[in-house]
Structure formats: structure tokens, C-alpha cells
PyMOL CGO cylinders between C-alpha atoms (Angstrom):
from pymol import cmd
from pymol.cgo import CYLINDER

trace = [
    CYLINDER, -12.45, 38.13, -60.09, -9.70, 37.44, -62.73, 0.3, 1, 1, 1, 1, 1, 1,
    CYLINDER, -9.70, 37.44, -62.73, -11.16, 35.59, -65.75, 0.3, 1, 1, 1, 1, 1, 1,
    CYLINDER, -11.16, 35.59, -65.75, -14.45, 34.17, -66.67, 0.3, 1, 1, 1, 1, 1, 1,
    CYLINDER, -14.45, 34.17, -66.67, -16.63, 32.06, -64.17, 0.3, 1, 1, 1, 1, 1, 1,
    CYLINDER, -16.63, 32.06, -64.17, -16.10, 28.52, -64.71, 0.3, 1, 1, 1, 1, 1, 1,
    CYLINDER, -16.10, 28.52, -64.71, -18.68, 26.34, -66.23, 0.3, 1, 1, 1, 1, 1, 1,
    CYLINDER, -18.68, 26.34, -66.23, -21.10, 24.29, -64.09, 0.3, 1, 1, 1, 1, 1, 1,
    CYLINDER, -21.10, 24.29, -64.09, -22.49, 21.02, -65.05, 0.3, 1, 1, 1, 1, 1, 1,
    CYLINDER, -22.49, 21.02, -65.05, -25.74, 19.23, -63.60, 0.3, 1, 1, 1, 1, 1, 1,
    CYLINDER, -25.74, 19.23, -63.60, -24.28, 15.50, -62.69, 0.3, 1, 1, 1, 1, 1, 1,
    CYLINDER, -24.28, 15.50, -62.69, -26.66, 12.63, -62.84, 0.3, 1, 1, 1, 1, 1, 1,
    CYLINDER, -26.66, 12.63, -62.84, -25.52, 9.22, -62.29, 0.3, 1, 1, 1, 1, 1, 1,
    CYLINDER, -25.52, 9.22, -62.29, -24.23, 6.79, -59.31, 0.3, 1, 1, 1, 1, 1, 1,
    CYLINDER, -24.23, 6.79, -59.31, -20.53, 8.10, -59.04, 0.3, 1, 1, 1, 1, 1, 1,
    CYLINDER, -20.53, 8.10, -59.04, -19.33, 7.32, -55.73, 0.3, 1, 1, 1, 1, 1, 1,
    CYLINDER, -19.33, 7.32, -55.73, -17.29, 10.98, -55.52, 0.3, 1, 1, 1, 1, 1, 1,
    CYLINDER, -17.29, 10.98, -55.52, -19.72, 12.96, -56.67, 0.3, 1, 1, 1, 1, 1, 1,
    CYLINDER, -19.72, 12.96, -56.67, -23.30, 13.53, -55.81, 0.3, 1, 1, 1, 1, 1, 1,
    CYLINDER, -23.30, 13.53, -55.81, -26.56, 12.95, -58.11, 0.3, 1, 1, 1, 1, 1, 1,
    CYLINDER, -26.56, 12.95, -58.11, -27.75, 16.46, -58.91, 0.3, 1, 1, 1, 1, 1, 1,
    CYLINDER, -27.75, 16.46, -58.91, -25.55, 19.02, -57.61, 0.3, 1, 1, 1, 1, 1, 1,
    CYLINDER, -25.55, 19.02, -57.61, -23.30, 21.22, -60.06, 0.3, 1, 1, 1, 1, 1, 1,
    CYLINDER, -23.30, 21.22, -60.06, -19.40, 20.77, -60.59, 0.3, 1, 1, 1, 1, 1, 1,
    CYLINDER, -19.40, 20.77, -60.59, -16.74, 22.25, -62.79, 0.3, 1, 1, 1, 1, 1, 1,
    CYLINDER, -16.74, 22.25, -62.79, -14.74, 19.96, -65.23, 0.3, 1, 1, 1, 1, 1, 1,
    CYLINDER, -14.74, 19.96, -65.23, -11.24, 21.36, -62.95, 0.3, 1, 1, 1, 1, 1, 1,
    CYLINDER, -11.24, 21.36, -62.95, -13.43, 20.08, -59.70, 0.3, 1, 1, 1, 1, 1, 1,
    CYLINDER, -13.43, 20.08, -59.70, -14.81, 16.86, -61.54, 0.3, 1, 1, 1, 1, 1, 1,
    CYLINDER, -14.81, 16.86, -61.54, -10.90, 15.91, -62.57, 0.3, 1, 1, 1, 1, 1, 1,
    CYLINDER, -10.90, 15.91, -62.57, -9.63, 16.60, -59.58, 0.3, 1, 1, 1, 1, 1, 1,
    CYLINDER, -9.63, 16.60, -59.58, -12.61, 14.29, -57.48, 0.3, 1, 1, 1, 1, 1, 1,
    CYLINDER, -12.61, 14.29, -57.48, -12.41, 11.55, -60.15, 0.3, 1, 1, 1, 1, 1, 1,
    CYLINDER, -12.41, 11.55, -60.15, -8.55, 11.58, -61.49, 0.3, 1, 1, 1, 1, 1, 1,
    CYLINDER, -8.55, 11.58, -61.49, -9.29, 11.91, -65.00, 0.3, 1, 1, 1, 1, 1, 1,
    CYLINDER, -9.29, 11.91, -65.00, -7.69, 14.93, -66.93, 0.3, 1, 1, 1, 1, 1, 1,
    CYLINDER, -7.69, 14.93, -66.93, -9.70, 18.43, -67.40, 0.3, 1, 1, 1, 1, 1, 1,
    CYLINDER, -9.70, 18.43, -67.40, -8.55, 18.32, -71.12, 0.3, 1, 1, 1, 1, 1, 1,
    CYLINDER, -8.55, 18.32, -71.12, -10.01, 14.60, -71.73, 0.3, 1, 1, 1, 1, 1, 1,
    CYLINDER, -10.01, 14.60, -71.73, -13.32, 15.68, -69.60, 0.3, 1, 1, 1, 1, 1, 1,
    CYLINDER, -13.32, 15.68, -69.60, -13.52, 18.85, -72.00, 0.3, 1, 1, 1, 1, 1, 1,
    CYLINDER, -13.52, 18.85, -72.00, -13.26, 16.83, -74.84, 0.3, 1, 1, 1, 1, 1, 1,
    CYLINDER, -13.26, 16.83, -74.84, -15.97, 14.02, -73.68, 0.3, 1, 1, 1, 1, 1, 1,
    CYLINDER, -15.97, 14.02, -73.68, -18.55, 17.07, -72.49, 0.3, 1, 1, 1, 1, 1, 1,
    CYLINDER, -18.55, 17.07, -72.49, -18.54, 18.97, -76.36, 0.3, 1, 1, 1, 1, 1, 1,
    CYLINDER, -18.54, 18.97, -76.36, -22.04, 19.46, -77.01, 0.3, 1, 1, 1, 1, 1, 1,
    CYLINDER, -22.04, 19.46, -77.01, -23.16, 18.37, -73.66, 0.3, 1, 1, 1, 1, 1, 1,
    CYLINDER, -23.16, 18.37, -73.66, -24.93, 19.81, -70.88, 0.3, 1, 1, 1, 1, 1, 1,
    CYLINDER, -24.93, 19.81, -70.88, -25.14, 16.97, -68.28, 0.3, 1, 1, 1, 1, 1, 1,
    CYLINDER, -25.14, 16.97, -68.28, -22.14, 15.11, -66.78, 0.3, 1, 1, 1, 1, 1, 1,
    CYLINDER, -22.14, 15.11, -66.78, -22.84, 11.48, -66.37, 0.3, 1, 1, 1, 1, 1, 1,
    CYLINDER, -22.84, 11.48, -66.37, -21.08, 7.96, -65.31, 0.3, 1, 1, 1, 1, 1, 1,
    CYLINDER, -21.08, 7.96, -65.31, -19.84, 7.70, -68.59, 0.3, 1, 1, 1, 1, 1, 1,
    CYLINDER, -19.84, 7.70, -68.59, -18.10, 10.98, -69.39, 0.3, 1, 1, 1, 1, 1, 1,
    CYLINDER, -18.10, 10.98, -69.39, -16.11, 10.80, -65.83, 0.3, 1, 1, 1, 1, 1, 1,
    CYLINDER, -16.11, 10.80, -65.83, -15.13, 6.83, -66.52, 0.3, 1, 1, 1, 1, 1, 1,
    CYLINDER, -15.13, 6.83, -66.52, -11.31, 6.78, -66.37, 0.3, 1, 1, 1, 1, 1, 1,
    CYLINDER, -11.31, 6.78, -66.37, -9.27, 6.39, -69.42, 0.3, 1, 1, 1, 1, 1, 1,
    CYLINDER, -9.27, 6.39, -69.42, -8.20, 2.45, -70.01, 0.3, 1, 1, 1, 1, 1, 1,
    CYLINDER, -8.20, 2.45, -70.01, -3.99, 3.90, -70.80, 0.3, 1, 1, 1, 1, 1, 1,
    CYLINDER, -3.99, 3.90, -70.80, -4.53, 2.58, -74.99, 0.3, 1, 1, 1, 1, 1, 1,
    CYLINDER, -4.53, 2.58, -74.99, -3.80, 5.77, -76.39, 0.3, 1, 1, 1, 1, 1, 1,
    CYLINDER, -3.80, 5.77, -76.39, -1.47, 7.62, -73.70, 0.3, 1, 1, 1, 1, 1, 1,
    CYLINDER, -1.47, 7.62, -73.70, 1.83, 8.74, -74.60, 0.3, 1, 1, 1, 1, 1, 1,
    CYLINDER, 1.83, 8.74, -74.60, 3.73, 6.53, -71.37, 0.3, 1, 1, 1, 1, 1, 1,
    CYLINDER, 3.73, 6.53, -71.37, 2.79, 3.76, -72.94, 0.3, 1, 1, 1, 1, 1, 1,
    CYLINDER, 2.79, 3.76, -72.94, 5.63, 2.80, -75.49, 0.3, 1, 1, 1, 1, 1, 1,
    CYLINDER, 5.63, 2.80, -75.49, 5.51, 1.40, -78.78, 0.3, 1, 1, 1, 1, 1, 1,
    CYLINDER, 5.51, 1.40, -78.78, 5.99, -1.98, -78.87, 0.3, 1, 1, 1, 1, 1, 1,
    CYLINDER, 5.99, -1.98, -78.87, 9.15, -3.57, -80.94, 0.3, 1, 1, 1, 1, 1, 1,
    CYLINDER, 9.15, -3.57, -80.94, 8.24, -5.60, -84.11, 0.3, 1, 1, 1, 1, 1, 1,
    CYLINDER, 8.24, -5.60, -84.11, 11.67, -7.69, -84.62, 0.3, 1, 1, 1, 1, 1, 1,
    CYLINDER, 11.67, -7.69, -84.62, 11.99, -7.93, -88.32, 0.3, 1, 1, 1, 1, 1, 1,
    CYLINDER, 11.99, -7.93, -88.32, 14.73, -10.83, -88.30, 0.3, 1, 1, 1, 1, 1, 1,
    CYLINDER, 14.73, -10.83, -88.30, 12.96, -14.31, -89.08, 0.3, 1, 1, 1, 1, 1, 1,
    CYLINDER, 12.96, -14.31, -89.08, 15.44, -17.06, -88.83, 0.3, 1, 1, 1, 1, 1, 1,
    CYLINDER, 15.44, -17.06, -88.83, 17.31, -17.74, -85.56, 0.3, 1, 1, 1, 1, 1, 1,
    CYLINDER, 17.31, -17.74, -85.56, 20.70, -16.99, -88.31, 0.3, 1, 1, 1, 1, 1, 1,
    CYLINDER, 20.70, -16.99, -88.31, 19.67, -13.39, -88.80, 0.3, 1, 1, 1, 1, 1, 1,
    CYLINDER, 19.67, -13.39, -88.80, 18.91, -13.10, -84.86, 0.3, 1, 1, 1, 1, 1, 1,
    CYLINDER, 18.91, -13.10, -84.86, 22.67, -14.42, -84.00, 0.3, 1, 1, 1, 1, 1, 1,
    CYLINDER, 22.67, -14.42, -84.00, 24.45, -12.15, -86.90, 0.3, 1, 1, 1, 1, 1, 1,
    CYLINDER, 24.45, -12.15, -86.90, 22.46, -8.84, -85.71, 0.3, 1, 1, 1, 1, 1, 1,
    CYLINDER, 22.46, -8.84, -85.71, 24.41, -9.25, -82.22, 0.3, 1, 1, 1, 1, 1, 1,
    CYLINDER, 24.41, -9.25, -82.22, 27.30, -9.41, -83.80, 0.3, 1, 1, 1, 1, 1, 1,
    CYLINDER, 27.30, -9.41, -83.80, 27.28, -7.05, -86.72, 0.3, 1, 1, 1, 1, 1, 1,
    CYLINDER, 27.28, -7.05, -86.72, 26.42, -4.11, -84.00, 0.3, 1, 1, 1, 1, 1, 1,
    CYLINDER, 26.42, -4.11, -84.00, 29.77, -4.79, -81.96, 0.3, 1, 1, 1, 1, 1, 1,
    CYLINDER, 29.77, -4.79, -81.96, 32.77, -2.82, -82.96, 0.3, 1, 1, 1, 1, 1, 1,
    CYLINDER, 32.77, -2.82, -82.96, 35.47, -5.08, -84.86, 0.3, 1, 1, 1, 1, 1, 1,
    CYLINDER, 35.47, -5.08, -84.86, 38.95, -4.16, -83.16, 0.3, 1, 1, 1, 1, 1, 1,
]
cmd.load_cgo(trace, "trace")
């Protein structure tokens, strides 16, 4: 065996994937529940029990797909209808 043997975790809780009391590793638990392994190893420091809320899926406010939004700095519908036109080339 190449490595070191994964860590187990004791789940307790009413997660319809996994099962109340049997043992699962974080790359099992991710790949049962569709969460990432690095956000479930993050959530577990200093734990030794996995529960409902650890394996909840992440609500998307901090993910990188999600782009910034734009903040449009012009106020007056004047500055809105000179920006189009400054941008376009002149000849």
C-alpha cells in the first residue's frame, strides 16, 4: 500500500447518502454528498465526528464561477450616452 491509510470518521446524523454510525473517508464523503474534499477538510479541523452540518453543500457566495458584479460609476443618463461614444474609434 502506497501512502498513508486514509482517515475514518464516525458519521452521526440523518443524511440520506450516508448511514448513521458507520465510518467514511472525507474522499468517500465528497464523492457520496458532492461537496469538495478540500472544503470537508477544512469544516472537520479539530473534529472527530462528521455530522449533517459539516457535509451541508456550499450555498456558491464565495466560489470563484461566480463573477464580480459591475458597479457602473456614471450617474447622469449624459455621462451614460458620452461613455458609448468616447470608446468608439473616431475615423
Amino acid at each position: 500500500m502506497l501512502g498513508r491509510q486514509a482517515t475514518q470518521y464516525e458519521f452521526n446524523g440523518t443524511s440520506g447518502a450516508l448511514t448513521n454510525g458507520d465510518s467514511y473517508s472525507l474522499l468517500s464523503v465528497s464523492r457520496l454528498c458532492g461537496v469538495a474534499k478540500t472544503t470537508l477538510e477544512n469544516r472537520m479541523k479539530g473534529k472527530k465526528v462528521l455530522t449533517d452540518d459539516v457535509i451541508q453543500a456550499t450555498d456558491g457566495r464565495w466560489s470563484q464561477a461566480q463573477k464580480a458584479k459591475f458597479y457602473s460609476r456614471l450617474e447622469t443618463s449624459g455621462m451614460k450616452m458620452a461613455d458609448q461614444f468616447i470608446r468608439r474609434k473616431l475615423a
